[in-house]
Structures are given as C-alpha cells and as structure tokens.
C-alpha positions as CSV (number, residue, x, y, z in Angstrom):
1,X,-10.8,-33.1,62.7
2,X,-8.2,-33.6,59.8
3,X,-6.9,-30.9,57.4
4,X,-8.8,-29.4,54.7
5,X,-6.8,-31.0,52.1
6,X,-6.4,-34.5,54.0
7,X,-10.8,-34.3,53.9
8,X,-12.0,-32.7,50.7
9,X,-11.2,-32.6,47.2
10,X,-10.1,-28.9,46.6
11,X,-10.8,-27.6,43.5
12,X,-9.0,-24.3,41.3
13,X,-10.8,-21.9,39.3
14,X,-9.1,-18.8,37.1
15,X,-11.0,-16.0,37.8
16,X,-11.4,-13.1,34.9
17,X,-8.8,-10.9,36.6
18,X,-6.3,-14.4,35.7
19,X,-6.0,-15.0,39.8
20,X,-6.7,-18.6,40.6
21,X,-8.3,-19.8,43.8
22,X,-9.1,-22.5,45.7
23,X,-12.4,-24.1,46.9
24,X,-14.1,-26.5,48.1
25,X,-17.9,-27.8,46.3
26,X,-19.7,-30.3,48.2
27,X,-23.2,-31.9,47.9
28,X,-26.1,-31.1,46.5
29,X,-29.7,-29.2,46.4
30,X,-31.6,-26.8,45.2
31,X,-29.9,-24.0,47.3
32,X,-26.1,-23.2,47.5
33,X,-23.9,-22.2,50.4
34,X,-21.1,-20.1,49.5
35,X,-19.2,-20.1,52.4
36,X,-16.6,-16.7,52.9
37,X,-13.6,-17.2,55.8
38,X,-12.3,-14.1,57.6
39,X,-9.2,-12.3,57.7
40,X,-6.1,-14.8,57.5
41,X,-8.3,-18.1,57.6
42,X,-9.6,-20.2,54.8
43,X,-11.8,-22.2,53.8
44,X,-11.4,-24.9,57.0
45,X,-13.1,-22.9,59.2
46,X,-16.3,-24.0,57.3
47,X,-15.5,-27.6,58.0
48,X,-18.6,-28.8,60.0
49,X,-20.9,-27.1,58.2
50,X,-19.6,-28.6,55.4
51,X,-19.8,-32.0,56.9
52,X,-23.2,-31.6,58.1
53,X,-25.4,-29.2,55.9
54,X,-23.5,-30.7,51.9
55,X,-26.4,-33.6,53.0
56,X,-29.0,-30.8,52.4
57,X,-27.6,-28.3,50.4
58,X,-24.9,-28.0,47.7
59,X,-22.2,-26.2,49.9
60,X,-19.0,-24.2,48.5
61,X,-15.8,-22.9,50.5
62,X,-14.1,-20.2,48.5
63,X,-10.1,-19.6,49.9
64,X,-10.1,-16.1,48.9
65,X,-7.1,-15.0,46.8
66,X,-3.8,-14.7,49.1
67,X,-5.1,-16.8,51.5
68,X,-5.5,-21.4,51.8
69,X,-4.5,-22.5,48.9
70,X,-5.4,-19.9,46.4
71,X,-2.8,-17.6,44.7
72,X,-0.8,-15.3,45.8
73,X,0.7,-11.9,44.4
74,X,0.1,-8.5,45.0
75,X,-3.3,-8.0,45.1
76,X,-4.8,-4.9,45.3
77,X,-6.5,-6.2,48.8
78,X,-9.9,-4.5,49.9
79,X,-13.4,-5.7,50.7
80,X,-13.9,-4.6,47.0
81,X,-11.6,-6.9,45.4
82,X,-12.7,-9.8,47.6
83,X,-16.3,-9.3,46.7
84,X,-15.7,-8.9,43.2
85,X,-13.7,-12.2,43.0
86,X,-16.6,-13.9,45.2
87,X,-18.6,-12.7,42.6
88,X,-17.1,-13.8,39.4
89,X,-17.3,-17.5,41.3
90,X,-21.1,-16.8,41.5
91,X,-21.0,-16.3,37.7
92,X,-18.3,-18.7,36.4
93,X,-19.6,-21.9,38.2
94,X,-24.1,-20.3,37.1
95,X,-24.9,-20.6,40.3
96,X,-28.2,-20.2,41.4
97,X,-30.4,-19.6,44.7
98,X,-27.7,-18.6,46.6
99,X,-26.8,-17.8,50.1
100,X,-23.7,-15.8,51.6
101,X,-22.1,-17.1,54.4
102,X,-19.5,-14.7,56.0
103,X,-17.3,-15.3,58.8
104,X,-15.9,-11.8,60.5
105,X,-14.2,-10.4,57.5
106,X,-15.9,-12.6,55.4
107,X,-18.9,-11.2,56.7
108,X,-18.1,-7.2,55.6
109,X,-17.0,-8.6,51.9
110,X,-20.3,-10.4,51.7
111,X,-22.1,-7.2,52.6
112,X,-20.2,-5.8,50.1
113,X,-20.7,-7.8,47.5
114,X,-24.4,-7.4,47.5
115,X,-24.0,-3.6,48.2
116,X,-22.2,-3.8,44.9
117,X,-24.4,-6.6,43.7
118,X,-27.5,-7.1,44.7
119,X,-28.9,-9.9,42.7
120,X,-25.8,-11.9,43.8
121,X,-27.7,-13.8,46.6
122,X,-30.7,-14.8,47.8
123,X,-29.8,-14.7,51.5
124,X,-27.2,-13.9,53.3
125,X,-25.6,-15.8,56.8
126,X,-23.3,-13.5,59.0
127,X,-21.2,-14.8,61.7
128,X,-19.3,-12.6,64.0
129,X,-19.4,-10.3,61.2
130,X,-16.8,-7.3,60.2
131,X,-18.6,-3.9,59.7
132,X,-21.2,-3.5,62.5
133,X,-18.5,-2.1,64.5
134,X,-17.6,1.0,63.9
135,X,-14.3,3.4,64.5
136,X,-13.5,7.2,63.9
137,X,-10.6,8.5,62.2
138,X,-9.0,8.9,65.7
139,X,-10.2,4.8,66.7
140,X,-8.7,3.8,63.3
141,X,-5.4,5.0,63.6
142,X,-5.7,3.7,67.8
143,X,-6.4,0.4,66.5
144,X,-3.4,0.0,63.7
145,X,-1.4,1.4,65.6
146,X,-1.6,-1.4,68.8
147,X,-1.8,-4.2,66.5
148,X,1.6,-2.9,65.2
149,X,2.7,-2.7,68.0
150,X,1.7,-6.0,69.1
151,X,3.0,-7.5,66.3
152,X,6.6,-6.0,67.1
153,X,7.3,-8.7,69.6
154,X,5.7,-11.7,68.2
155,X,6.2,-13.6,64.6
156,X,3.9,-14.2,62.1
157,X,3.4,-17.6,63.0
158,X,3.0,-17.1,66.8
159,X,0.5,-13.9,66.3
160,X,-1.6,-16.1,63.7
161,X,-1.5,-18.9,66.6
162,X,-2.0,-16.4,69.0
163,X,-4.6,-14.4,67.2
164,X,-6.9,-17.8,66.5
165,X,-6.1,-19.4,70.4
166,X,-7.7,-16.2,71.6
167,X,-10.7,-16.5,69.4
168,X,-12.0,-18.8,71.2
169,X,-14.3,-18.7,74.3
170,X,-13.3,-22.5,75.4
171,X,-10.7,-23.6,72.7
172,X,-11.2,-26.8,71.2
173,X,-8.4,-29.5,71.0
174,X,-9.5,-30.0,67.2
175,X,-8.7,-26.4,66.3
176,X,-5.0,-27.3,66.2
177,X,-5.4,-29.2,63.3
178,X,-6.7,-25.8,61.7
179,X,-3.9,-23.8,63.2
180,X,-1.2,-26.4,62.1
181,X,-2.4,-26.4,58.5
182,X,-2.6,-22.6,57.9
183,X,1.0,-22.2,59.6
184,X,2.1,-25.2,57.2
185,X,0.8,-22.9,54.3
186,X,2.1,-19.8,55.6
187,X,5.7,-21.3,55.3
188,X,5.2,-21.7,51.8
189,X,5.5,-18.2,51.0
190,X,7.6,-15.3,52.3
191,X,6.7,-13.9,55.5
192,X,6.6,-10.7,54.1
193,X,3.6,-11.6,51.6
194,X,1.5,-13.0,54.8
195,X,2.1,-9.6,56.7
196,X,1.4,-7.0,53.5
197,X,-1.5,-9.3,53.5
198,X,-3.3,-9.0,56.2
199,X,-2.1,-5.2,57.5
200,X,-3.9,-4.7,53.6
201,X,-7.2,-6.3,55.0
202,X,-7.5,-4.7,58.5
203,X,-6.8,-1.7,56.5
204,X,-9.4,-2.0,54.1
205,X,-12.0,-3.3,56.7
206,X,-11.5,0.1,58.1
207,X,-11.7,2.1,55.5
208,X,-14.5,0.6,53.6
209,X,-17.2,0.7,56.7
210,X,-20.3,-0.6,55.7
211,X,-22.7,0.2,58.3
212,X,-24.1,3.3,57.1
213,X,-25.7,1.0,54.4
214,X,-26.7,-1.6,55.8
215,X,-30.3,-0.7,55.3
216,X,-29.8,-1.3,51.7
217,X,-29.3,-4.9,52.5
218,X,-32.9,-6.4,51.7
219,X,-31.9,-10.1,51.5
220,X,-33.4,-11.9,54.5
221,X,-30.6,-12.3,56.5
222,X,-29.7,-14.9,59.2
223,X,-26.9,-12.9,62.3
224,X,-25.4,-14.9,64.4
225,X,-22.9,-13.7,67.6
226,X,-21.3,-15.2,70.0
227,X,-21.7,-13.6,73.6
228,X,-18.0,-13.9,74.8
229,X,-16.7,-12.8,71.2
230,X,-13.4,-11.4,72.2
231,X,-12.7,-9.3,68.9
232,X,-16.1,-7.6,68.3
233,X,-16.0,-5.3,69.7
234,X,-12.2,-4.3,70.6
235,X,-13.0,-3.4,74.4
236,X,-9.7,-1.4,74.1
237,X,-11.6,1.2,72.4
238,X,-15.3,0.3,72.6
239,X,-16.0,-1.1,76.0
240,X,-19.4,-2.2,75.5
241,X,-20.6,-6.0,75.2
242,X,-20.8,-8.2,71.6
243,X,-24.9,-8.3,72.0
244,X,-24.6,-4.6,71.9
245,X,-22.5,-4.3,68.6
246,X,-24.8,-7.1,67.1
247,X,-28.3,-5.8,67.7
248,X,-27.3,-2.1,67.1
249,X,-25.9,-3.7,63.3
250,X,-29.0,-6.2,62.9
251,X,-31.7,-3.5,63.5
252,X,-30.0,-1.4,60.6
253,X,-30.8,-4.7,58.6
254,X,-34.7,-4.7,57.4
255,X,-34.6,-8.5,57.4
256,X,-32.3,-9.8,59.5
257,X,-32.9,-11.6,62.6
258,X,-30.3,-12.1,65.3
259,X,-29.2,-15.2,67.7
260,X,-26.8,-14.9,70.5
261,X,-25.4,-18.0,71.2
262,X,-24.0,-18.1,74.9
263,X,-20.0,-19.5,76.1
264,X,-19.3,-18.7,72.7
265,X,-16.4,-16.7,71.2
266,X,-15.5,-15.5,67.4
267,X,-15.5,-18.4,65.8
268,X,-18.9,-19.7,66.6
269,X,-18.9,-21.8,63.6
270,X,-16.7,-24.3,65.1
271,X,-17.4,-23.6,68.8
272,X,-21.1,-24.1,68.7
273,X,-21.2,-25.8,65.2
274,X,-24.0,-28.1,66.2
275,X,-26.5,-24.8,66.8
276,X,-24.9,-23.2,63.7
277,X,-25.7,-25.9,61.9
278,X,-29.4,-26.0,63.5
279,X,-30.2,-22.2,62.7
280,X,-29.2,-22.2,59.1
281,X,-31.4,-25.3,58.2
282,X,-34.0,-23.6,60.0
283,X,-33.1,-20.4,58.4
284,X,-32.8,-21.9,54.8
285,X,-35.8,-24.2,55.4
C-alpha cells in the first residue's frame, strides 16, 4: 500500500491563526472531497479513496493540525478549533461544491463545522462517525477514566498500534504500512505532545456532543457504519449494537441515508474500500 509521503505530493498551507498543515489535493472535477481523519490518524487513512474517486472528483486530505505532518504546538484542541481550521482551508484554496468526508472524529468536527458553518459544504459523508453516541456526566468521567487506565500499562506507541489493530473487524496486512508511518511520525516529537494531544480530543469529543443538533444538519448526507465496529459504541458502557447507535443518529438527520456494511469494523474506509468507494459515487452522482 506505501506511505502517504512515499505516494502523494503533500502540500502545506498557513492557516489565518499562522498554524501550517499538511494535505493532500488530488484530481479533478466539478465537485471536491475534503476528506477529515479521526482522532490520532491522518490523512492515509483516505488512501483508496483517494486512489480511486481523484479520477472523478478533485479529492483533498487535510492532516489536521498536531497530527501527519502538520504542525504541532499547543493548540487549543476541540471539535471547534478543528472545524474552524477545516474551514479556513475551504476559504483559502475557493473551494467550491463541496463535500465533507469525516472519519470517527473526523466525522463530529465535520458536523461541527457546518453547525458553525453551514454554507461550508454541499454534502457531507460520515464514516463511523463521533457524536451519535452519547454519554452522561457519570459515562464521561467512566470512559476517561478506563482509557487512563489503560494507557497506564502500555506506551504511546504500542496503544496507538494497539488502538488501530483493534479497529479492525479482519485486519488487513496493508494497514501496517499505515501504522508504521504514523509511529515513524510520532517519534519525531515528544511523547508528551502525542499524549496532551489526543487526551485533548477525546476530551473535547465529549464535551462538545453534537447529537442534540443534528436536526440542524440539512446537507444531504451519505452514513456509513460498519456492523462489527468495535469503538461505536463502547459496549463497556453502552451494550447495544453499532446499527443501533447509527440509525438512532441518522434519523435525527433530515437527509441522511444510512448503509451498514457487514464483517466490517471502524475503519470501513480501508476495510470495505471498494463499497465505500461505490456508495459515494453513487451518493455524489
């Protein structure tokens, strides 16, 4: 499958709040594909739909800022900041006819972003997305608590192999190649930064739920699950099934329209790429 940087040109772009990030622009078309990774990924995890759909469509993957091979500082990390530096992209590089693609926490800032911005998109694509789940006070402070204490016996690098390994429904061998660049990348800053990071995010996906206004969400919009999604929900405190998380969040959507896809897990993307691939064209088409 390659690396990222061994198979597309990756471009930099300084946002208005001076961060720089990282992306990927690819193809060409009357629609574009911004693409949004989840929580500790990048823009890789796009890889075969860029591949496949940059034939039809112009397709960008964004590394958000912290993560791939965007900046890193101390950002003020939430779902706000993420959207707002999505949007600024939108703006800076006039695109036009544009569709969201979020992955898992990629998904929630997407929502976000056209919460806070509605005229930022056209459509929007959500895979495995952050935000239809949802946790009380008490399940928030359950569900830091045990990644904590998780993370207590394990390093950085061996929980972020761990935590994509288990994402997975049937792992595929070409998924190392993903794991191996982001743990290259992850040795190029201080462990410390990666952790602040994404304690920040997990933090932030709590405590800026988004279901409540999901009705506001008018864009058509294109929901896509895997049935053996091991994340969504955490069964540790929600032990119902992913199709019930994912209908219960698409019928709060006026326009959305939901697929299953079966022996899949989180990252469906990569897992069942070939019917990814298949429902957006039919979805953008």
């Amino acid at each position: 499958m390659g690396s990222l940087a061994a198979d597309f040109a990756i471009k930099y772009l300084q946002l208005s709040n001076g961060y720089k990030v990282a992306y990927v622009d690819e193809g060409a078309g009357d629609a574009t594909i911004l693409f949004i990774h989840g929580l500790g990924n990048y823009a890789m995890v796009w890889k075969r739909q860029l591949e496949h759909l940059k034939k039809y469509y112009r397709c960008i993957s964004i590394d958000l800022p912290g993560n791939g091979y965007s900046d890193r500082a101390d950002f003020p990390f939430s779902m706000h900041f993420f959207a707002g530096c999505v949007y600024d992209l939108v703006q800076k590089l006039n695109l036009k006819n544009v569709c969201l693609a979020g992955h898992s926490m990629g998904g929630q800032v997407a929502i976000t972003l056209l919460l806070n911005q509605p005229d930022a998109a056209e459509k929007l694509i959500l895979c495995a997305p952050a935000g239809f789940e949802t946790f009380s006070a008490f399940e928030k402070g359950l569900y830091t608590s045990t990644i904590q204490l998780a993370d207590m016996f394990s390093s950085e690098e061996n929980s972020l192999k761990q935590s994509i390994r288990s994402s997975f429904y049937k792992f595929p061998a070409y998924a190392d190649e993903m794991i191996n660049e982001l743990v290259e990348i992850m040795k190029r800053y201080p462990m410390r930064n990666h952790r602040q990071m994404i304690d920040a995010c997990i933090n932030a996906m709590l405590n800026e739920p988004v279901f409540n206004r999901l009705h506001e969400v008018k864009q058509p919009t294109l929901v896509l699950f895997g049935e053996r999604d091991a994340l969504i929900p955490n069964r540790l405190i929600h032990p119902v099934s992913t199709r019930h998380i994912a209908e219960k969040g698409a019928e709060q959507m006026p326009n959305a329209t939901l697929q299953m896809l079966s022996q899949c897990g989180h990252f469906l993307q990569m897992e069942k790429a070939d019917y990814v691939n298949s429902y957006i064209r039919d979805f953008l088409d």
